[in-house]
C-alpha positions in Angstrom: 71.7 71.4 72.3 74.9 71.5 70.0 77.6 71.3 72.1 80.7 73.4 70.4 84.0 72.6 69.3 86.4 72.2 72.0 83.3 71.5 74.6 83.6 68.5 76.3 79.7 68.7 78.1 77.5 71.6 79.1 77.8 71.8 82.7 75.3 75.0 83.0 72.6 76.0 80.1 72.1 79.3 79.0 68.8 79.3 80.7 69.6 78.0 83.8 72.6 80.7 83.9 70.2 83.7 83.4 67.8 82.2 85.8 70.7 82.6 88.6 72.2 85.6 87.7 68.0 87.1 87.5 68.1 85.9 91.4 71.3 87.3 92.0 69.9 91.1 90.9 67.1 90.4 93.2 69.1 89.6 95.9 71.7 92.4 95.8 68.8 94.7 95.1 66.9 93.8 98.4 70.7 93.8 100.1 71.4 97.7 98.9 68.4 98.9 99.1 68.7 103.3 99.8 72.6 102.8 98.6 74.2 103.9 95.2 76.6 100.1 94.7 79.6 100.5 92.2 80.4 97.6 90.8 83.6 96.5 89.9 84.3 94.1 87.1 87.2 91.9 87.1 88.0 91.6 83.1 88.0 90.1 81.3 85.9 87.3 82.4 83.4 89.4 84.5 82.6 90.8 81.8 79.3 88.9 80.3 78.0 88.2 84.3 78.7 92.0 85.3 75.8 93.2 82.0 73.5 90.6 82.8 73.7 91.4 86.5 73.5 95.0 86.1 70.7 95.1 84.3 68.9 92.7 87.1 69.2 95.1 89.7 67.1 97.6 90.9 69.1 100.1 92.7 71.3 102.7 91.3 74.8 101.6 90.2 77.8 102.3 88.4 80.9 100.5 86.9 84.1 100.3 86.7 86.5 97.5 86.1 90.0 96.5 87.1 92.3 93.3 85.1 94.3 91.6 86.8 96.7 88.6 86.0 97.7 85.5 87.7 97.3 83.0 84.7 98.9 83.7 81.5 98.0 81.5 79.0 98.0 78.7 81.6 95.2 76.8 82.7 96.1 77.1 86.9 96.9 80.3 88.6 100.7 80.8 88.9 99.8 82.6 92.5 101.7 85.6 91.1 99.5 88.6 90.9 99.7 91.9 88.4 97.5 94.5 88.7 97.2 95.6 84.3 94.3 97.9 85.0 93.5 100.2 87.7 90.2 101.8 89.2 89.4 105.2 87.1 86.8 105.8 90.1 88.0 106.6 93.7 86.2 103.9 96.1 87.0 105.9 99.8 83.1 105.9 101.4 81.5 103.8 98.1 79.3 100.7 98.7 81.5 98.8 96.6 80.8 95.1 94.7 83.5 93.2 93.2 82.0 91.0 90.3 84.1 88.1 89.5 83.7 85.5 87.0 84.9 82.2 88.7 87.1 81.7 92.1 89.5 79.2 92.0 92.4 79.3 94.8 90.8 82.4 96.0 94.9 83.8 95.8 94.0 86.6 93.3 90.8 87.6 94.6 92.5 87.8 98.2 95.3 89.9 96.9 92.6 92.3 95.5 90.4 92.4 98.5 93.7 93.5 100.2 94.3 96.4 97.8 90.9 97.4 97.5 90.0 97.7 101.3 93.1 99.6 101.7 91.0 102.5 99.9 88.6 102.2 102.3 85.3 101.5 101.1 82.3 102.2 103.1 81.4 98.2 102.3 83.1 96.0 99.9 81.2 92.5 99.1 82.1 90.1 96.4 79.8 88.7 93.8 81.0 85.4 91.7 79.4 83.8 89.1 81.2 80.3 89.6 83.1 78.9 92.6 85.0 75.6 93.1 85.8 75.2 96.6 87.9 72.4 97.0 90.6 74.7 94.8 90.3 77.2 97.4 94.2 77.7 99.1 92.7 81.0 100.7 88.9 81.6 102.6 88.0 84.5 100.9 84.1 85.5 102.2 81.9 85.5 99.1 78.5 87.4 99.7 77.0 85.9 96.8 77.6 82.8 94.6 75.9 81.8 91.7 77.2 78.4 91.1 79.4 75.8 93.0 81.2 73.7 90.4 83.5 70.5 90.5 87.1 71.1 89.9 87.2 71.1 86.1 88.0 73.5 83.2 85.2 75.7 82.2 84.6 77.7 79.5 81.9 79.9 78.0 79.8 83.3 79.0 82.8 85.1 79.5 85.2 82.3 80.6 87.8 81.6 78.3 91.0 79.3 76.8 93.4 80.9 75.8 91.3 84.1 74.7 88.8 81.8 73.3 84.8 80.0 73.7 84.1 83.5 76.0 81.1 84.1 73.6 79.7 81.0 74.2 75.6 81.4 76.0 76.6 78.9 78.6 79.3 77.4 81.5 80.6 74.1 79.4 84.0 71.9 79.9 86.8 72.4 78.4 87.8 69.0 76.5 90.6 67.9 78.9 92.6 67.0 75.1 92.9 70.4 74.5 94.4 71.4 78.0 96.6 68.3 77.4 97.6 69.8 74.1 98.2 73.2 75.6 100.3 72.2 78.6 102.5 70.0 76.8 103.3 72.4 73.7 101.6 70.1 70.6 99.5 72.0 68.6 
């Protein structure tokens, strides 16, 4: 495989990606079985994973997506959170599945667990492609995980730098020169 531009490694292959999220779908499915799910994208990032995972599943569902921001164009959450876009769909009494693309410090994701189970869902699960643990600075219960990954920068199938390398079929690594770059201003 021809690793792209600004790819350090592949850490995950496209294949072995859609052979997870395939299992995923199966599993939710068996998990909701009788019950309508919404599922709620986290964008932009959630994006690719929510598609694929949708169309694994079995059961009815619908979507809906919220963005939220804690990074900015930096490469490590900044802890403060902004919610840009809200729920269109009302969630009171809705089997509800938050569909995130990676967890890092779990500070975000807590914040919107928090605002989301204030509307009072009749269950609210979380689904995450990617999770690297020893980031986490808050427990936040994750139903189901596709991946546990070391703490590096990844990029690719919906992950991005700087708005960039989300198109990308797999999970690869950022080359660590161009987060050097990036944090210290050269171009």
């Amino acid at each position: 495989m021809t690793v792209d531009h600004g790819v350090a490694e592949v850490l995950l292959d496209e294949a072995t990606v859609q052979e997870r999220v395939a299992a995923l779908g199966a599993e939710i499915s068996a998990d909701f079985e009788g019950r309508e799910v919404l599922l709620v994208g986290v964008l932009k990032g959630a994006v690719f994973f929510m598609a694929d995972l949708m169309r694994r599943l079995s059961i009815p569902c619908e979507i809906d997506f919220m963005a939220i921001s804690s990074y900015g164009a930096a490469t490590d959450s900044s802890g403060v959170v902004r919610i840009l876009k809200d729920l269109d769909a009302n969630i009171a009494g809705r089997h509800v599945l938050v569909v995130e693309d990676i967890i890092d410090s779990g500070l975000t994701l807590s914040y919107l667990m928090r605002t989301l189970r204030a509307r009072r869902p009749a269950t609210l699960e979380i689904c995450a492609l990617l999770t690297k643990p020893e980031r986490r600075e808050i427990d936040v219960p994750v139903r189901y995980v596709g991946f546990e990954i070391p703490n590096r920068f990844v990029i690719g199938y919906g992950l991005d730098f700087a708005e960039r390398y989300r198109n990308l079929p797999y999970i690869g690594v950022l080359d660590p020169d161009l987060v050097t770059a990036a944090t210290s201003g050269a171009p």
